[in-house]
C-alpha positions as CSV (number, residue, x, y, z in Angstrom):
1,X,0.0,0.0,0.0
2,X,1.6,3.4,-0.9
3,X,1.1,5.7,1.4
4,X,1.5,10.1,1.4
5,X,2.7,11.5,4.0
6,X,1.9,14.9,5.0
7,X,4.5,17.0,6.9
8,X,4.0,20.0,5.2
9,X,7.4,19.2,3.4
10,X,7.1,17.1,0.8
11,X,4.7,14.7,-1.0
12,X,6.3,11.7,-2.5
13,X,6.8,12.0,-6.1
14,X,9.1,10.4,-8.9
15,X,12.4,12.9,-9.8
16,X,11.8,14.1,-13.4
17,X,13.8,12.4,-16.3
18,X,15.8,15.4,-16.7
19,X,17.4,14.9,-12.9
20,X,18.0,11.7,-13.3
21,X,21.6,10.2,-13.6
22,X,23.1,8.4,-16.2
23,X,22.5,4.7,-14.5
24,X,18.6,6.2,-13.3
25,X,17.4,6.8,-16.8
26,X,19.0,3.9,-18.1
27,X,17.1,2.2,-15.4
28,X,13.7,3.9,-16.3
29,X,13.8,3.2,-19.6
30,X,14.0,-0.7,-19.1
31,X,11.0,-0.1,-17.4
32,X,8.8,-1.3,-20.1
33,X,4.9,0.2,-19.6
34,X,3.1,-2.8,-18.7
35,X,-0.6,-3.6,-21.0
36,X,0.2,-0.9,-23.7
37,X,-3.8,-0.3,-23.8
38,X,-5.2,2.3,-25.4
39,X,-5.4,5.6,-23.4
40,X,-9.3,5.7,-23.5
41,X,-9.4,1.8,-22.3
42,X,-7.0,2.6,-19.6
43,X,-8.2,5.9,-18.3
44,X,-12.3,4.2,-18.3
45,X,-10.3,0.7,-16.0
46,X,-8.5,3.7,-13.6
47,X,-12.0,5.6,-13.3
48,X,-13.5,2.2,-12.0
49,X,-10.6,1.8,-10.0
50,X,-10.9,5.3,-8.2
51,X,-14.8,4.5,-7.8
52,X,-14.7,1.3,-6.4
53,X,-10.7,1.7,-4.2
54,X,-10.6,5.5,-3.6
55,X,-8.1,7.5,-2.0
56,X,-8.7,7.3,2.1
57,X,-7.1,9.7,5.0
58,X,-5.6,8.0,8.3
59,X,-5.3,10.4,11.3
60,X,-2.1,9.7,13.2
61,X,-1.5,11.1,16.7
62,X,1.9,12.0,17.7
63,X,3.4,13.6,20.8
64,X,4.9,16.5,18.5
65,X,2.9,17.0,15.4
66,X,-0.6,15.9,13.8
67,X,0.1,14.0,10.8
68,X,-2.2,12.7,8.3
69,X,-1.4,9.7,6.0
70,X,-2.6,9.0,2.2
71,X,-3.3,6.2,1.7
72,X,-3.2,6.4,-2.6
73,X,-5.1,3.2,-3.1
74,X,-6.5,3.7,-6.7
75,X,-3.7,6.2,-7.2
76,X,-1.2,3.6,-8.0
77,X,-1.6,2.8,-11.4
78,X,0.6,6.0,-11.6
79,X,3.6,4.1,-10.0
80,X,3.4,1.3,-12.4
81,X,5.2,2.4,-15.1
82,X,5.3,5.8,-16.7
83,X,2.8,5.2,-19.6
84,X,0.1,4.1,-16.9
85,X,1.5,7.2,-15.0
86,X,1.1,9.8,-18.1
87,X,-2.3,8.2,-18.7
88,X,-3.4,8.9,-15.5
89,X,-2.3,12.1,-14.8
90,X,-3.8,12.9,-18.3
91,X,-7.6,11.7,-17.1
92,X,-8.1,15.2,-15.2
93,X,-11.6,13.9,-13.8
94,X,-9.7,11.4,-11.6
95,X,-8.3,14.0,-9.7
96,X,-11.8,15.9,-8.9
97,X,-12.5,14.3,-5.7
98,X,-10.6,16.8,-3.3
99,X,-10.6,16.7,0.5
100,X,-9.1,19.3,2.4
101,X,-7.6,16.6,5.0
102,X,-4.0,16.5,3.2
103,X,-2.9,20.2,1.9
104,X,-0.1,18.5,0.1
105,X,-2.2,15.8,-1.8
106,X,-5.3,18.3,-2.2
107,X,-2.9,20.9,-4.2
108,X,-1.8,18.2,-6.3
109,X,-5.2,17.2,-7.2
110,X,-6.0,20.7,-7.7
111,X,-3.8,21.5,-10.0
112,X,-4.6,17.9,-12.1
113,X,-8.0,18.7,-12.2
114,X,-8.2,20.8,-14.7
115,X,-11.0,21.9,-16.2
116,X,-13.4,19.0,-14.9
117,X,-16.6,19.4,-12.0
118,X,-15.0,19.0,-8.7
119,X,-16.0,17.9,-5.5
120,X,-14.8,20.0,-2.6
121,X,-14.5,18.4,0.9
122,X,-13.3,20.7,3.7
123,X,-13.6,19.6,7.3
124,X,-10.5,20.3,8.7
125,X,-8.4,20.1,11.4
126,X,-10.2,22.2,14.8
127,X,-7.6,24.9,14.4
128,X,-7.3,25.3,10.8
129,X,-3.3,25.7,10.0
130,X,-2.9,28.5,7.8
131,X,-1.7,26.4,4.8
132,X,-5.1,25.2,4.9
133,X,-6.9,28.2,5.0
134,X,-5.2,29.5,1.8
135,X,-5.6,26.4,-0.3
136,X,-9.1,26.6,0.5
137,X,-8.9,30.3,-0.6
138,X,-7.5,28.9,-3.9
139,X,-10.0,26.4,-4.3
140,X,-13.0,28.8,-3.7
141,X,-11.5,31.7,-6.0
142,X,-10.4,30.1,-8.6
143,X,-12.2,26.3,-9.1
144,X,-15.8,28.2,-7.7
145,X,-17.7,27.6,-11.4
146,X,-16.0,24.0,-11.4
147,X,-17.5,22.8,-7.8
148,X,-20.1,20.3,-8.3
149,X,-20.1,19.2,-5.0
150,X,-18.9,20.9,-2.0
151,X,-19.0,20.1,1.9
152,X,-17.3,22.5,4.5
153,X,-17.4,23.0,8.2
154,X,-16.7,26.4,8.9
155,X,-15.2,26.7,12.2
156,X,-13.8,30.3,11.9
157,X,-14.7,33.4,10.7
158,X,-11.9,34.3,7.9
159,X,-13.4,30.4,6.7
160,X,-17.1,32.3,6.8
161,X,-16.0,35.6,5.4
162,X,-14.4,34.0,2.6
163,X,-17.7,31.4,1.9
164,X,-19.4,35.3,1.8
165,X,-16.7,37.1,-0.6
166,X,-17.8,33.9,-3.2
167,X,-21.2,32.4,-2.5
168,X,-23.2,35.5,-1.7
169,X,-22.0,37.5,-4.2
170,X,-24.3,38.2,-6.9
171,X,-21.3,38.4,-9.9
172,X,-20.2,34.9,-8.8
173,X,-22.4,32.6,-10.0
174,X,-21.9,28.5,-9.5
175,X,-23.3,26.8,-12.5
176,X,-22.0,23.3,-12.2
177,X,-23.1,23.0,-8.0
178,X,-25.4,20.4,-7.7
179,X,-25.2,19.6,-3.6
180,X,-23.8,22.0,-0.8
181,X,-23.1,20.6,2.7
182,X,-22.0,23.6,5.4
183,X,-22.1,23.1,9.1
184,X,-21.2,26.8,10.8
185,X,-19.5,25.8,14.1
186,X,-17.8,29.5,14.3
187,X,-19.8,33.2,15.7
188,X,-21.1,34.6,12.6
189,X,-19.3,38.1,13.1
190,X,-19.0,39.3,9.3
191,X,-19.3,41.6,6.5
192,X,-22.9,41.0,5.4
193,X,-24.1,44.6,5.0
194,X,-26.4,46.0,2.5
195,X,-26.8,49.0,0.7
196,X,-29.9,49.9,2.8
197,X,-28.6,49.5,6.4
198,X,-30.4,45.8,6.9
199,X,-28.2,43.1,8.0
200,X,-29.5,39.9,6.5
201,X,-28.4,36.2,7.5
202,X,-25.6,34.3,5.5
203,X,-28.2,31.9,4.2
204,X,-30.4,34.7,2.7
205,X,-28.2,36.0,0.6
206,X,-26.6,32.3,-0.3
207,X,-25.7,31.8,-4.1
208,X,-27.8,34.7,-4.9
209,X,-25.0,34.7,-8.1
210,X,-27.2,31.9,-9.5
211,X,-27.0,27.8,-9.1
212,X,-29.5,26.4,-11.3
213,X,-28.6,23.0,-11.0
214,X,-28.6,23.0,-7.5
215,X,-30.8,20.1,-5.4
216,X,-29.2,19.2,-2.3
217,X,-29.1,21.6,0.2
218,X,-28.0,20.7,3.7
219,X,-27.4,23.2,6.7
220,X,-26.6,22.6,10.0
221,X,-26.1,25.3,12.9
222,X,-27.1,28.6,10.9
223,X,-29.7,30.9,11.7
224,X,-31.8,31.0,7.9
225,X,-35.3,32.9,6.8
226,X,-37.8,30.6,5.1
227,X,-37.6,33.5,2.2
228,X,-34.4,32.8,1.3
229,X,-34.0,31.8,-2.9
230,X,-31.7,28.9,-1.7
231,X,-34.8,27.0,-1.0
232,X,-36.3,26.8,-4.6
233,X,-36.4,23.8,-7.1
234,X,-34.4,21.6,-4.4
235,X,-34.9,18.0,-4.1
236,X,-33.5,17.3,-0.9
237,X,-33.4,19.7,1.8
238,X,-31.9,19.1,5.4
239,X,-32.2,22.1,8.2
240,X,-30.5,21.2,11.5
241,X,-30.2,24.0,14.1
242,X,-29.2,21.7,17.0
243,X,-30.8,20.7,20.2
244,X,-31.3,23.2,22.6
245,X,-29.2,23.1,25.9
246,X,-30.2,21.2,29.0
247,X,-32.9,23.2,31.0
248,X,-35.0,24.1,27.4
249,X,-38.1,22.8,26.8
250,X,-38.2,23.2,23.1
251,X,-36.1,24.3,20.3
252,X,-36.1,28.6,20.4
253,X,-38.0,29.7,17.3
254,X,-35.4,31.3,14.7
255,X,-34.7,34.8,14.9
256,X,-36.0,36.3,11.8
257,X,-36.8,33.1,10.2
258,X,-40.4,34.2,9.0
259,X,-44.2,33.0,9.5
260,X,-45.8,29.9,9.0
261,X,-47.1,30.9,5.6
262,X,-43.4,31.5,4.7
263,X,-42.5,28.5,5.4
264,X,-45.1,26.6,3.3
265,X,-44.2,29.2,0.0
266,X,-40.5,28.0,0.6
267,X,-42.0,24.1,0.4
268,X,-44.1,25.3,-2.5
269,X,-41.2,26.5,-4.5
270,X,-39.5,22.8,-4.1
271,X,-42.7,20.3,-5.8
272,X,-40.1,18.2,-6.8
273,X,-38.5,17.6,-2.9
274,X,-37.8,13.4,-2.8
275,X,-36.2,14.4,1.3
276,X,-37.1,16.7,4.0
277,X,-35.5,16.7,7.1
278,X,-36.7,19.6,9.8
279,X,-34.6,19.4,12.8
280,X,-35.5,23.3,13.5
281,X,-38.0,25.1,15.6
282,X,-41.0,25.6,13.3
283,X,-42.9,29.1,13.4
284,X,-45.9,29.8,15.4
285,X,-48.5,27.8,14.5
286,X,-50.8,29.6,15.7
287,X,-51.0,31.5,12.4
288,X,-51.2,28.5,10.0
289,X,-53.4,29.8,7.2
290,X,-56.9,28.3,6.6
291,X,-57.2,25.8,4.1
292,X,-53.6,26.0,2.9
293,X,-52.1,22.7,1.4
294,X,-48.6,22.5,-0.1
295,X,-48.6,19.4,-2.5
296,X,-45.3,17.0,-2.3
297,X,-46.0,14.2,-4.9
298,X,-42.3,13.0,-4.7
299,X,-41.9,12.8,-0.8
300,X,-39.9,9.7,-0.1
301,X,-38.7,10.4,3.9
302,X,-39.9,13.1,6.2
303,X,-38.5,13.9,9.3
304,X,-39.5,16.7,11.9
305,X,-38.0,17.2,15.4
306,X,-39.7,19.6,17.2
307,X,-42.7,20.3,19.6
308,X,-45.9,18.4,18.9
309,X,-48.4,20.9,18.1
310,X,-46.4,22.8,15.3
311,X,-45.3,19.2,14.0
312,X,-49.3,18.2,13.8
313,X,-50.0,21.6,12.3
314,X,-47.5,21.2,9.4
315,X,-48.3,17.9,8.7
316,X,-52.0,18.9,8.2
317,X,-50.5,21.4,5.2
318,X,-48.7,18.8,3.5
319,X,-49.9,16.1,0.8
320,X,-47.5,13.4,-0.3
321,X,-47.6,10.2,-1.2
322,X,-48.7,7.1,1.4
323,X,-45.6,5.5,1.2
324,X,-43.6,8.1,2.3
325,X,-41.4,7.4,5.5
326,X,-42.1,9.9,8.1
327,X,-40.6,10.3,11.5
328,X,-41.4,11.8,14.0
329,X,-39.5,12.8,16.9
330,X,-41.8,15.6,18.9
331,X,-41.2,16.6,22.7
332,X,-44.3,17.8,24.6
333,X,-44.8,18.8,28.2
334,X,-47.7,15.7,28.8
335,X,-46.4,13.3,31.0
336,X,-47.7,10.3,28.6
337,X,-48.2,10.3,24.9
338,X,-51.8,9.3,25.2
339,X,-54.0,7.5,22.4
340,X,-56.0,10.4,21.4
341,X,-52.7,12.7,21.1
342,X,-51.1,9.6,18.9
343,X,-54.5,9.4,17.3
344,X,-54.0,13.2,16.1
345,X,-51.1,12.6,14.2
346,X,-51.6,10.2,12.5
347,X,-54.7,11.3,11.3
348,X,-52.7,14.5,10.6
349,X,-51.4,13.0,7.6
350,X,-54.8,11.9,6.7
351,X,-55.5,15.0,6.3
352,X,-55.3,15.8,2.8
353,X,-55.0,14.7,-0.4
354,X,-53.3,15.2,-3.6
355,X,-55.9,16.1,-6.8
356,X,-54.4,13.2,-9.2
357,X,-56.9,10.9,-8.5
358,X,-54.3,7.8,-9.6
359,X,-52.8,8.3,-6.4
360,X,-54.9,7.1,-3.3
361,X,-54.6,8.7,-0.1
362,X,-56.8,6.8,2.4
363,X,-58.4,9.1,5.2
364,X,-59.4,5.8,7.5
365,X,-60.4,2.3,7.0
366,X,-64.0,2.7,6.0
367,X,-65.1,-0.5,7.9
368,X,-64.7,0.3,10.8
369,X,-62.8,3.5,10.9
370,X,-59.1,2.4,11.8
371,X,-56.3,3.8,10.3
372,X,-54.2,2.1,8.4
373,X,-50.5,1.4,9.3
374,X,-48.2,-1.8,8.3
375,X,-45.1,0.0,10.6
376,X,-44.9,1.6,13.5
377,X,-42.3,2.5,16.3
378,X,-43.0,4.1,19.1
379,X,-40.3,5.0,21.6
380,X,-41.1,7.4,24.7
381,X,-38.0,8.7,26.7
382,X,-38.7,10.7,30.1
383,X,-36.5,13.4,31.1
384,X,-36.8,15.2,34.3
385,X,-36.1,19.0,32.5
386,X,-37.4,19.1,29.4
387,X,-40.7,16.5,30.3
388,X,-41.9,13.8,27.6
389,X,-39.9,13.3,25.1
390,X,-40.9,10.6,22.4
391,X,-39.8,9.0,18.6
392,X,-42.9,8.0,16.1
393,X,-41.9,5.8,13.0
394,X,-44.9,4.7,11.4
395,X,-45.2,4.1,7.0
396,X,-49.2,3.8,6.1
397,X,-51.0,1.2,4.1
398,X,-51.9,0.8,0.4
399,X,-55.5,0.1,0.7
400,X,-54.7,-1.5,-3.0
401,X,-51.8,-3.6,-2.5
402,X,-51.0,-6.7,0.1
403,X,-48.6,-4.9,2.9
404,X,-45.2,-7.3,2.9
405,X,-44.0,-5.6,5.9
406,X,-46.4,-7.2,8.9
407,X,-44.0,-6.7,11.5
408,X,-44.2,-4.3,14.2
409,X,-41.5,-2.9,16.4
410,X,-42.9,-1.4,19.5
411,X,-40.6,0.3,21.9
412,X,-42.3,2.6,25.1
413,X,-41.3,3.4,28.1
414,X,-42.5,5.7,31.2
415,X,-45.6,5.5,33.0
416,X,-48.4,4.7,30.1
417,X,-51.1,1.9,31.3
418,X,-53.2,3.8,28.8
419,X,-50.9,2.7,25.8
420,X,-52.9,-0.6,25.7
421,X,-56.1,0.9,24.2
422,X,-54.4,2.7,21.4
423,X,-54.4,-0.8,19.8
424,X,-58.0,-0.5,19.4
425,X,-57.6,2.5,16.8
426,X,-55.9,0.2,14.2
427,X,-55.9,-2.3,12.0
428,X,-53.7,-4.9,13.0
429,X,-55.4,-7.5,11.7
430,X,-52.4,-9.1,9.4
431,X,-49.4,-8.1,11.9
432,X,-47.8,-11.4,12.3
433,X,-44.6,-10.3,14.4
434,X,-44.2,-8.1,17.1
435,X,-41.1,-6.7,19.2
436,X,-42.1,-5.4,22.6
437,X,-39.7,-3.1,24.8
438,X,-41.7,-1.9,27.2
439,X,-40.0,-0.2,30.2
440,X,-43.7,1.1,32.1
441,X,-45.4,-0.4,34.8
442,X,-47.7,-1.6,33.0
443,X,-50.2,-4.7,34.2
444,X,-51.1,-8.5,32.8
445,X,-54.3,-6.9,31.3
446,X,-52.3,-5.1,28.9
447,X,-51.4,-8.7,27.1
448,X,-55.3,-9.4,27.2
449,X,-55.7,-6.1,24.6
450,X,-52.6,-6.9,22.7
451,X,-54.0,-10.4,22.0
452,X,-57.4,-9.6,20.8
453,X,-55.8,-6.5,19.0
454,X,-53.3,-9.0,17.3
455,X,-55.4,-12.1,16.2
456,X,-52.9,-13.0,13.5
457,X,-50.1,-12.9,15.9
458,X,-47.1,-16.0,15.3
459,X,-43.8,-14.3,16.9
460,X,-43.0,-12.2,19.8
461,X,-40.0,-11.0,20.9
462,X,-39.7,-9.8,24.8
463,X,-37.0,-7.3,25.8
464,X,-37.6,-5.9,29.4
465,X,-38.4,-8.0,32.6
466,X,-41.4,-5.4,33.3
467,X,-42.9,-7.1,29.7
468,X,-41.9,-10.5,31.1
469,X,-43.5,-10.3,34.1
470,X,-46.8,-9.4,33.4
471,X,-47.0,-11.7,30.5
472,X,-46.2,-14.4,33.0
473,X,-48.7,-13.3,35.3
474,X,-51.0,-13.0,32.3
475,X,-50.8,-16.9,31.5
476,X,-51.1,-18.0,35.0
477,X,-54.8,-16.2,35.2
478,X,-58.2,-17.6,34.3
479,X,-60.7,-15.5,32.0
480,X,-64.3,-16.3,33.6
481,X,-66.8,-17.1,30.2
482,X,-70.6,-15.6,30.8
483,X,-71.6,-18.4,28.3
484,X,-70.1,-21.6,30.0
485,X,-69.9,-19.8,33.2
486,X,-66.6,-21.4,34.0
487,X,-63.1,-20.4,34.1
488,X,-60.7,-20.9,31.0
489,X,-57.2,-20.0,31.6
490,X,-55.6,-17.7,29.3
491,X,-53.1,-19.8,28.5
492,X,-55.6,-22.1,26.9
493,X,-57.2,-19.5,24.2
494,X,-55.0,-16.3,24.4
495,X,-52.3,-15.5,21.2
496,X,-53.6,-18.4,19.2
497,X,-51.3,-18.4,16.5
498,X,-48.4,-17.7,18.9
499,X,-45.3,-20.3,17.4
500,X,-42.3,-18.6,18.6
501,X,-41.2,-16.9,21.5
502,X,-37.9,-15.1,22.0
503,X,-36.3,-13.2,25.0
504,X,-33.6,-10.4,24.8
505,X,-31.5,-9.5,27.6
506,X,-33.0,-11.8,29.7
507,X,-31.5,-14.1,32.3
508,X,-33.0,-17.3,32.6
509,X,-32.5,-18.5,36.3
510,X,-34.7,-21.1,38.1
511,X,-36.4,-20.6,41.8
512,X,-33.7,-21.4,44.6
513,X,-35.9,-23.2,47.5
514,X,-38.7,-21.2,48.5
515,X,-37.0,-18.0,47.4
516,X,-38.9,-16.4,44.6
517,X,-36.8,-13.9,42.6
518,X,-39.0,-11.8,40.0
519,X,-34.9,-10.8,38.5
520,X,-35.0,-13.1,35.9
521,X,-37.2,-15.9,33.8
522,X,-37.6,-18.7,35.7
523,X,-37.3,-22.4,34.7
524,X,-40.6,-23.1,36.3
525,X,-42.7,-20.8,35.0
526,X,-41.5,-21.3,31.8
527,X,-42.0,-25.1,31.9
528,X,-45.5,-25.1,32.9
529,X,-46.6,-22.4,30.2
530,X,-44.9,-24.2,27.0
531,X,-46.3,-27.7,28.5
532,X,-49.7,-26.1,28.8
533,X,-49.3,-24.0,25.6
534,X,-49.0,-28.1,23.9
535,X,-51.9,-29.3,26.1
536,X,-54.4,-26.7,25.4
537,X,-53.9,-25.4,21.7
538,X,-50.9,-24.5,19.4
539,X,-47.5,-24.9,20.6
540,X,-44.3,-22.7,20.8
541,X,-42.5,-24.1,18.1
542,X,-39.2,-21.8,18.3
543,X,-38.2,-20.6,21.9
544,X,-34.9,-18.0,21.6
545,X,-32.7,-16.7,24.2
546,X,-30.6,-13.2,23.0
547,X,-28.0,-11.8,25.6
548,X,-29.0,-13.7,28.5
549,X,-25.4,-13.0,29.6
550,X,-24.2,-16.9,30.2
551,X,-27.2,-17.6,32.0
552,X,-28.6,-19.9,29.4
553,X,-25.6,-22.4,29.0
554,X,-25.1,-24.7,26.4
555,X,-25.9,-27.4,28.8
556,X,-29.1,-25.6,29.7
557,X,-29.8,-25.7,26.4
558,X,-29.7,-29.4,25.9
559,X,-31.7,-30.0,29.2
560,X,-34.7,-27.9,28.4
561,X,-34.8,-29.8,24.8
562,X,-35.6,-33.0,27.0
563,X,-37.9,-31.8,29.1
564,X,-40.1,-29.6,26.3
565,X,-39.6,-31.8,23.0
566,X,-42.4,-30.4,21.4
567,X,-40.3,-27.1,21.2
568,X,-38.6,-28.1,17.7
569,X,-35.9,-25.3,17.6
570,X,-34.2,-23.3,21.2
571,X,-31.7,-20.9,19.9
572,X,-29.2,-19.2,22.7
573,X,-26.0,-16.8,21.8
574,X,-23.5,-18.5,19.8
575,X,-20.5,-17.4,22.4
576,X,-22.2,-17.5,25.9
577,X,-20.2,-18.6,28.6
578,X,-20.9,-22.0,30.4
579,X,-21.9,-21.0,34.2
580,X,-21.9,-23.3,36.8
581,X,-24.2,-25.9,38.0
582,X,-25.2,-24.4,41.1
583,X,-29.2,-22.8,40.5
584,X,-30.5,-25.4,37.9
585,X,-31.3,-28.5,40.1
């Protein structure tokens, strides 16, 4: 592997033939080039190369300096023999990818190049050395029109004022720039002055030279107005102004960042948008205009992070298509994300529809008024400043087409009996797996609604002793029938298409003497419900233990095959460690 190093001294390249001795060029020229290819063949096999085995950076601490070593990979064919070489250094697109993190290599790519698109990386060191400041003063003065791609962090403010002095100003235009990447980590204490007195942001007056080709626009860390140009025609916008800090309840609305009705012209300037990603603080939504719907037939992912009620009021604007991913991640002072607030989401997106009449957007089930879902993810985190703070994931349903995802991932946690009835409000009729991580105090009745909720249930996965508990209890109980007027015990009719059972980060322990330890799944329990399971209806086919932490030995393994053999397939970590024999007598 042939490796760059960069000490600010040298790069590592061949002498030319005129500084070569007598016995060196005698040597070079017995160097016969190796596949005498054509140029075109050769220079299409090193651009598959540099796709497929490009150049990569390896940071190297020392106790004296910061190095950074190239490793050339792709790069080479150019030390094969000197035809490859002049081939090579011929093909100026190879050279196009740039990243700031070697000076030395970057220059040398820079002045390669040529007249070809480039794509600029620039994160840099976190103290900037001056040699990289002024090769990224090259790059942006005098390869600007090339860039095709750029991606900088700007972490001080000669890095911001020079990003001004080229992409705000209106005689610099970048006609080739296709996706811009800029994360400001640096005050923004520069020259953005006007001829009448305002002070606008950065971002408003952002390639206001002219980027028509422009379609991926990704920001993180600047203070923007939803008027800005740079949002128009896009295809992929990404806005990230951070979390707040701890002691904030939500994220501080923008300074100057406009109304709500600005921010839906901005979204109706970019029809074509495929990704939106809001991690800002919306405006007031308060003002949302009546009526108003911004039309997004080419929405693939959505994600908002913000508080609930502005997240709800935007989604109630938009109209994109049913399969689009959306995520939520809201934070709201309630102390439990209850099923009528989750019911106002989701029928949020309901909301609206699109006027091609092709597309179906489905406002509920009609038969009995559920909404429609084949995903969802729900995962509730508490925090003692900032209250409630919980993820959605949910995808909805073609009415028209068979669902092949029927597998849900359910993750909660907090205080939430009520969680239970939100079941009710969908149609789960065809969800056939289920993951439950459920850190809430919740109670064995909650299995009760999951089972009539899930009818088509076959796998379940458990993942917190407070899910394993009251599932245990739940089997041991007896449901009294009004018809027979006897008991039946749950284990006898509940989950009937239950097959496979698995447990996560479970121990499996057994009951020492009288001692009854709810800090783990017990052998006994266990036991009686899979022998009952085979007496009463279906059996557990497939019983799985994941991270048990050597609790479920190899030996355990074989000695719960004997005594279940109806189970057809247990399944414990690969690399658990044996324990010892004491606690399974």
């Amino acid at each position: 592997m042939a490796e760059i190093k960069d000490t600010h001294n040298c790069v590592v390249e061949p002498n030319p033939l005129e500084s070569l001795t007598l016995a060196e060029r005698r040597l070079h020229n017995a160097s016969i080039p190796i596949s005498r290819l054509n140029p075109d063949v050769l220079s299409t096999i090193f651009e598959l190369l540099a796709e497929a085995w490009p150049t990569e950076y390896i940071d190297q601490n020392s106790d004296s300096d910061f190095n950074c070593l190239v490793e050339l990979n792709w790069a080479t064919v150019s030390h094969v023999c000197h035809h490859w070489r002049n081939v090579a250094i011929a093909n100026a697109p190879l050279w196009s990818d740039i990243d700031m993190e070697s000076p030395k290599w970057a220059q040398l790519q820079l002045d390669r190049c040529g007249g070809s698109s480039i794509s600029l990386c620039s994160e840099g060191s976190f103290y900037p050395t001056e040699e990289e400041k002024l090769l990224l003063r090259f790059a942006m003065t005098s390869k600007f029109a090339q860039m095709k791609s750029m991606s900088i962090y700007i972490r001080d403010e000669e890095t911001l004022q020079l990003l001004v002095d080229t992409m705000c100003n209106p005689n610099i235009s970048a006609p080739q720039l296709e996706e811009l990447f800029l994360v400001g980590l640096c005050s923004r204490v520069v020259n953005l002055r006007t001829s009448n007195g305002e002070i606008p942001t950065f971002i408003d007056l952002l390639l206001r030279g002219g980027s028509p080709r422009l379609r991926r626009l990704d920001l993180a860390f600047f203070n923007f107005s939803w008027s800005s140009l740079a949002f128009t025609g896009l295809t992929t916008l990404m806005l990230n102004t951070g979390r707040l800090p701890q002691g904030q309840r939500f994220l501080r609305p923008l300074v100057g960042a406009g109304t709500f009705a600005d921010m839906l012209n901005a979204l109706q300037r970019m029809p074509g948008l495929e990704v939106l990603v809001l991690v800002v603080p919306l405006p007031d939504a308060r003002y949302v205009p009546y009526g108003r719907v911004v039309e997004l037939p080419r929405l693939k992912k959505f994600t908002i992070s913000g508080d609930c009620f502005t997240s709800e009021a935007l989604l109630r604007c938009l109209a994109f298509p049913p399969d689009a991913a959306i995520e939520l991640d809201c934070t709201d002072s309630v102390e439990d994300p209850t099923p009528s607030a989750l019911k106002r989401w989701f029928s949020a997106i309901h909301s609206v529809r699109l006027q091609d009449q092709r597309v179906i957007y489905p406002l509920f089930n009609s038969s009995n008024g559920a909404y429609l879902f084949d995903k969802i993810r729900i995962q509730k985190h508490h925090n003692y400043v900032t209250g409630t703070e919980f993820n959605i994931e949910f995808r909805l349903m073609f009415p028209s087409i068979t669902p092949e995802l029927t597998h849900w991932s359910i993750t909660f946690s907090g205080q939430d009996l009520h969680f239970a009835t939100f079941f009710s409000s969908l149609s789960l009729e065809k969800v056939e797996s289920v993951d439950l991580d459920i850190s809430m105090d919740t109670a064995p009745v909650f299995f009760g609604s999951l089972s009539s909720s899930l009818p088509s249930l076959s796998s379940m996965r458990l993942r917190e002793l407070k899910s394993v508990i009251p599932f245990a209890l739940f089997t041991r109980m007896n449901e009294f029938n009004p018809l027979t007027r006897q008991r039946t015990p749950n284990v006898a009719h509940q989950f009937p298409r239950l097959s496979a059972l698995s447990f996560d980060g479970i121990n499996f322990r057994v009951v020492s003497g009288n001692e009854d330890k709810w800090g783990a799944l017990h052998k006994t329990w266990l036991l009686l419900f899979l022998y009952n399971r085979s007496a009463y209806m279906k059996p557990i086919r497939n019983l799985v233990f994941q991270g048990s932490y050597g609790s479920m030995s190899p030996r355990k393994l074989e000695e719960l095959k004997c005594l279940v053999p109806f189970v057809e397939e247990i399944i414990s970590d690969e690399n658990m460690d044996s324990v010892s024999n004491s606690g399974y007598n």
